[in-house]
C-alpha positions in Angstrom: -0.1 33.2 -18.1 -1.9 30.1 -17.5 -1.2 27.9 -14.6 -2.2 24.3 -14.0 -3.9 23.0 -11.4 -1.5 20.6 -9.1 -2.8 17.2 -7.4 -0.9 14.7 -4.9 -2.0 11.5 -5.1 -0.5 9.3 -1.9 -0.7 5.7 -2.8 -0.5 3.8 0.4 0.3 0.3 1.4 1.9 -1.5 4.4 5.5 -1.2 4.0 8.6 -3.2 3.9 11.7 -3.2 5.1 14.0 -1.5 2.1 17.2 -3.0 3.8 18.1 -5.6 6.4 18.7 -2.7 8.6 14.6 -1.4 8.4 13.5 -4.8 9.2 12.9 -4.6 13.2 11.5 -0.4 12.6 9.4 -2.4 10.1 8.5 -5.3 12.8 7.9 -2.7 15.2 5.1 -0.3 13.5 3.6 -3.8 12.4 3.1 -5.2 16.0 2.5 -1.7 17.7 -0.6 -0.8 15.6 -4.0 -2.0 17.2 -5.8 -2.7 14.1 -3.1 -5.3 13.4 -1.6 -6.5 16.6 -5.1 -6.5 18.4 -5.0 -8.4 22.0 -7.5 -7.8 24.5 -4.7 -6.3 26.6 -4.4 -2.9 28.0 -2.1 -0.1 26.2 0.5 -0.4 28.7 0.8 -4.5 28.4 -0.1 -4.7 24.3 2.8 -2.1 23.4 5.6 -3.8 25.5 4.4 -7.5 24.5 4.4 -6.3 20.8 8.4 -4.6 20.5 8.8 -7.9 22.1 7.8 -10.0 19.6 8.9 -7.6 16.8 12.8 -8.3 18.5 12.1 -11.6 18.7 11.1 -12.5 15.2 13.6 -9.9 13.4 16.3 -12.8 13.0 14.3 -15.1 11.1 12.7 -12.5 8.9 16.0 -11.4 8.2 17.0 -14.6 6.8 13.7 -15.1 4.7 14.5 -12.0 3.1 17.9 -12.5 2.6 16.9 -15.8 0.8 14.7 -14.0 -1.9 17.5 -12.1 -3.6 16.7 -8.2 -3.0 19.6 -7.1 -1.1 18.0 -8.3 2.0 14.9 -6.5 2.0 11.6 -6.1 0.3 10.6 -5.3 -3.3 7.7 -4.1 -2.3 8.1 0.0 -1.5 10.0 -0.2 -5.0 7.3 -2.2 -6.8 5.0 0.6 -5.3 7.1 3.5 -6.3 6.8 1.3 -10.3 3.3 1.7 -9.7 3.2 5.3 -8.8 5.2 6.4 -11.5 3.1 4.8 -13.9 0.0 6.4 -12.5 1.4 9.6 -12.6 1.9 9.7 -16.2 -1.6 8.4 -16.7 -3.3 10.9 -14.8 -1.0 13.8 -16.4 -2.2 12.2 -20.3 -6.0 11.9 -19.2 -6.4 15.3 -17.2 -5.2 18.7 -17.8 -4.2 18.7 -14.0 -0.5 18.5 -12.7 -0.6 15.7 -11.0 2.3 14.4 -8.5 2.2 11.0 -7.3 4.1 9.9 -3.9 4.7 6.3 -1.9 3.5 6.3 1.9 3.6 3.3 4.5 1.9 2.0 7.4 4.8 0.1 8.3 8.7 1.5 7.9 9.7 3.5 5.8 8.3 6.0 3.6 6.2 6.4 7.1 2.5 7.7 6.4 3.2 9.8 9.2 5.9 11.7 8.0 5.3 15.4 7.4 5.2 15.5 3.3 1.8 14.2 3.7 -0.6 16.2 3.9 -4.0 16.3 5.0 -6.3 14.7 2.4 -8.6 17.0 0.6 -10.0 17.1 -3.4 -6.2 18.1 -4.5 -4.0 15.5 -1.8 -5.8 12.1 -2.4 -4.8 9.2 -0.5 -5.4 5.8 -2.3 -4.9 2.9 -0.3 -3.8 -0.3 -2.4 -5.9 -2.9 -0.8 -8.8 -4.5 -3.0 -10.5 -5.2 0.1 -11.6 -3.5 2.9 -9.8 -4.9 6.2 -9.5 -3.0 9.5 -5.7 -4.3 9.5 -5.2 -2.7 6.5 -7.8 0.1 5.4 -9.3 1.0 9.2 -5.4 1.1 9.9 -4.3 3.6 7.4 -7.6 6.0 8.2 -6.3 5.6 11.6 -2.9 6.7 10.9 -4.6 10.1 9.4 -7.2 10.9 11.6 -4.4 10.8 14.5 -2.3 12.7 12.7 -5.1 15.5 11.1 -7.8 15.3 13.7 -10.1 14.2 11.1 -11.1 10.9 9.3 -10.4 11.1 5.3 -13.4 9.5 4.6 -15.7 12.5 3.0 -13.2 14.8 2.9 -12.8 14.5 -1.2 -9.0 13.3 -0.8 -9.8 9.3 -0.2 -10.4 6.7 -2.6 -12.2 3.9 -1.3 -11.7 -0.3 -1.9 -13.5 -1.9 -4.7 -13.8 -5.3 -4.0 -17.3 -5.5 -5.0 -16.6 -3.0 -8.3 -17.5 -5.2 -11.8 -15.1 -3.6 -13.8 -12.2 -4.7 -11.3 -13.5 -7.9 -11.7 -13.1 -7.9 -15.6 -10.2 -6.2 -15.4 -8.7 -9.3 -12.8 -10.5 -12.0 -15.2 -8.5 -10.4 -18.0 -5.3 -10.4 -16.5 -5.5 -13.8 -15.6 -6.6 -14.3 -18.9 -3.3 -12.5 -20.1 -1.2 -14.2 -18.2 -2.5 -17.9 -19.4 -2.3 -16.9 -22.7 1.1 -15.5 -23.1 0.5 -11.6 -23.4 1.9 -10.2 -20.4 5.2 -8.7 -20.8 7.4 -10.7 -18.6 9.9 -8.3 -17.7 7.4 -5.9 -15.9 7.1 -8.6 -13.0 9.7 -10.0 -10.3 10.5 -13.4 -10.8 7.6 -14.0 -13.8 6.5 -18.2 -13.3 8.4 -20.2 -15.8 6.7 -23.0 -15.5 4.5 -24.2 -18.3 1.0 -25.8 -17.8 0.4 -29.4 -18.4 -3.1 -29.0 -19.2 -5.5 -26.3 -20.4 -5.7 -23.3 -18.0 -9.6 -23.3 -18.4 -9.5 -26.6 -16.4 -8.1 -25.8 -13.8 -8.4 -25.3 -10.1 -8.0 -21.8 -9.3 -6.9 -20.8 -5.4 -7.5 -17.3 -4.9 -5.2 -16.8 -1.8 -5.7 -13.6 0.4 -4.0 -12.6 3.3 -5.6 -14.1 6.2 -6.9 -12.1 9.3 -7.2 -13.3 13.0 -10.8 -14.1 13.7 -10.9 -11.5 16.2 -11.4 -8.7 13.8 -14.2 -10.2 12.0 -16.0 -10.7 15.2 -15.7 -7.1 15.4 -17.4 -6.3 12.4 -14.7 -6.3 9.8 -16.1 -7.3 6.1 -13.1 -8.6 5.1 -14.1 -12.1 4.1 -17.2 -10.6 2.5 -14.8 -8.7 0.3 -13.0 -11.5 -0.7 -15.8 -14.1 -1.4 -17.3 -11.2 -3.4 -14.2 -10.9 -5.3 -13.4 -14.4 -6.0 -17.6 -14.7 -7.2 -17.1 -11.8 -9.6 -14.1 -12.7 -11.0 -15.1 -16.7 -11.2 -18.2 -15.2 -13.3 -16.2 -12.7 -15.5 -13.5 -15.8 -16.0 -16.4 -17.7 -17.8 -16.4 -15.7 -20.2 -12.6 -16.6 -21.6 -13.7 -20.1 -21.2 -13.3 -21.2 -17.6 -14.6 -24.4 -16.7 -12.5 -25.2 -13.7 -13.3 -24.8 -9.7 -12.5 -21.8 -8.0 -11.2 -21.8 -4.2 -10.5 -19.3 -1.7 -8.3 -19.7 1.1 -5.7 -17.7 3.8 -1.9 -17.4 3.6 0.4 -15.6 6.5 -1.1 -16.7 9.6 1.1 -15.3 12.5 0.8 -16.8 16.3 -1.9 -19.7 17.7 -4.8 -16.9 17.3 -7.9 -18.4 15.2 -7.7 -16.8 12.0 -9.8 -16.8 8.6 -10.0 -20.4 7.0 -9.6 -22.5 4.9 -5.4 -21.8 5.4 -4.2 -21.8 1.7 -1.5 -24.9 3.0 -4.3 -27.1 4.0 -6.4 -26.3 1.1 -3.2 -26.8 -1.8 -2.6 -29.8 0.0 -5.9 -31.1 -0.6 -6.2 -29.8 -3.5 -2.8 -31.7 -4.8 -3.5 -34.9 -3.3 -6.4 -35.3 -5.2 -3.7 -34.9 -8.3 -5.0 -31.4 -9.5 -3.6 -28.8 -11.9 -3.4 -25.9 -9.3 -2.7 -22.3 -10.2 -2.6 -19.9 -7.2 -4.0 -15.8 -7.8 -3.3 -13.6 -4.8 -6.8 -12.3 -4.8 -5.8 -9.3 -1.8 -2.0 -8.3 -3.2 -1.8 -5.7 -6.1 2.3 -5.9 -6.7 4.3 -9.0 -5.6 6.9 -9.4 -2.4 7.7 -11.5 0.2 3.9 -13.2 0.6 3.5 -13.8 -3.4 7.0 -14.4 -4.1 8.2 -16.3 -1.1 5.3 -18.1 0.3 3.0 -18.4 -2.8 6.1 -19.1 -5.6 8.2 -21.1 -3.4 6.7 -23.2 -0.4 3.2 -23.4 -1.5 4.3 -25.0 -4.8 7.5 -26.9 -3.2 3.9 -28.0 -0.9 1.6 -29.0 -3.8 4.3 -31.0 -6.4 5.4 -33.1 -3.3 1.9 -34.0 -2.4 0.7 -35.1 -6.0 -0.4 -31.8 -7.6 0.0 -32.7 -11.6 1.1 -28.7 -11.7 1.4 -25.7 -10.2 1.5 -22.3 -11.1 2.0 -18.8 -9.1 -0.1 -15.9 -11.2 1.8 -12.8 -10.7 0.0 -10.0 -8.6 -1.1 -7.0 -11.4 2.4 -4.7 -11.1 2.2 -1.8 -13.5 -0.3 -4.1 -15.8 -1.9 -1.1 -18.0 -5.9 -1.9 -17.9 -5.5 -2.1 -13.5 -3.3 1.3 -13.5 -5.8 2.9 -15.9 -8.7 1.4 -13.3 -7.4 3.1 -10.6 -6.5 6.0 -12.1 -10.2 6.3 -13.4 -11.2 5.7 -9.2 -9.3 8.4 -8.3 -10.5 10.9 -10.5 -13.9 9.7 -8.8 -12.4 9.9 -5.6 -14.8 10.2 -2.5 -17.1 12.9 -3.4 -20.1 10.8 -3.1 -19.6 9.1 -0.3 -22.1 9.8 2.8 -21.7 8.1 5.5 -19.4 6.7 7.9 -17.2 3.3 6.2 -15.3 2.6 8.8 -18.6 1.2 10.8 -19.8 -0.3 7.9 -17.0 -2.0 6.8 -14.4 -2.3 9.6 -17.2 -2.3 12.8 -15.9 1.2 14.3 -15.9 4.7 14.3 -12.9 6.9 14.7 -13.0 9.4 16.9 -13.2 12.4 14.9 -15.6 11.1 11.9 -17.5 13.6 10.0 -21.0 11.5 10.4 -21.3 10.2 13.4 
């Protein structure tokens, strides 16, 4: 009797609050972790200061979510789940491996901590779903399982790491912008799919890739993130001219919290710019792989409420990629790959640090 090989893949990203009732748990694993809430302050004074601030802000990020028409919380753990279940099926179709795919967060609910996640080896991969390498994001999620295994993933054979600088995700984004300005995408795969209809041709126009910004602080301490993203935006810019793009490219920051320096240009300043000068804008979120509250909400709603009252002639969100085939089929491809051949240390040469219990120090 022949029995199949079973896999876990863990796809892993921050987390949102499901319901109005998860959004102050949500709030809270936000602010407590250090490789997002990261204050020169001791343990004792950072922990306090950050359930402080997750109490404090819970109202209003009640209300925003309330206002974006998902039952009061965030699409994204369900997006995610979209994505997963998709993945599965092309994993099971490509390999003759039984392969289960699960959801984990950072941040609420389903917590990366919680015990059905297990310790990542060649058949329990953990993929994170960030592009880019960030220590609020990446660092933070191999932080989250070295704590809870005694070991870093990285090496082990059960982590998939970003591709930022990967070609083929570059063609595969230039495409699916491609896709999107040319009619093919199958609107009702995406939340709230951009109505609006371009006033000019898409190969003109100016192209913001917004990416989550990140307080200053962590760059200073090594983190690559902007590196990422510039290399991005330059591979994709290049693929792009291959459908015909002629217009500027841009990159800028969205979601800055608190008076802390953080990465600039802010996307605000830069649309505003942009539209005063009367520009056809179109915004991709460069570091988001399925839409919620920062595509949806800041990107669909006040960035473009932003550039038509400032002069933009248009202005159009592009969707993040969702369940679009050609990306799941990407990362299905990395994860067969996984980490195998990775040999040294990627937190210090990505995020600036160690953890404590990595395999090549």
């Amino acid at each position: 009797m022949n029995h199949k090989l079973k896999k876990t893949l863990i796809l892993v990203n921050l987390g949102g609050p499901r319901t109005s009732d998860e959004i102050e748990v949500f709030l809270t694993d936000l602010f407590t972790d250090p490789f997002v809430f990261d204050l020169p302050l001791p343990e004792f004074l950072r922990l306090p200061l950050a359930r402080f601030i997750a109490k404090k802000r819970t109202p209003k990020v009640k209300r925003t979510y309330e206002s974006m028409g998902f039952g009061g919380g965030s699409p994204l753990v369900s997006e995610t789940e979209k994505q997963a279940k998709v993945l599965e099926n092309i994993l099971n179709e490509k390999t003759t491996i039984d392969w289960t795919v699960k959801v984990a967060m950072t941040c609420g609910y389903p917590h990366i901590r919680d015990p059905e996640f297990e310790r990542p080896n060649p058949n329990t991969i953990y993929l994170p779903l960030y592009p880019q390498y960030s220590r609020s994001t990446v660092l933070s999620t191999l932080s989250h399982l070295e704590k809870k295994f005694h070991e870093c993933p990285v090496g082990t054979g059960g982590y998939v790491p970003t591709f930022a600088r990967d070609s083929k995700y570059h063609q595969i984004s230039a495409r699916f912008i491609f896709d999107f300005f040319s009619g093919t995408l199958n609107e009702t795969e995406f939340l709230h799919f951009p109505k609006d209809k371009l006033t000019t041709d898409w190969t003109n126009l100016d192209l913001v890739f917004s990416a989550h910004g990140v307080p200053m602080r962590l760059i200073r301490k090594g983190d690559q993130y902007m590196q990422e993203i510039e290399s991005s935006v330059q591979g994709i810019t290049e693929a792009l001219k291959s459908y015909g793009f002629k217009g500027r490219s841009h990159i800028s920051f969205q979601s800055k919290v608190g008076p802390a320096e953080w990465t600039t240009p802010s996307s605000l300043s830069l649309i505003e710019s942009l539209a005063k000068d009367g520009k056809f804008i179109a915004v991709f979120p460069i570091s988001f792989v399925s839409d919620h509250l920062e595509t949806l909400e800041e990107i669909g709603e006040q960035f473009k409420d932003l550039a038509l009252e400032t002069g933009a002639k248009s202005f159009i969100r592009i969707p993040a990629f969702g369940t679009y085939r050609p990306f799941m089929e990407y990362l299905a491809e990395k994860v067969l790959l996984a980490d195998g051949s990775v040999n040294e240390c990627l937190c210090k040469k990505m995020g600036g640090e160690s953890l404590a219990n990595c395999r090549f120090k």
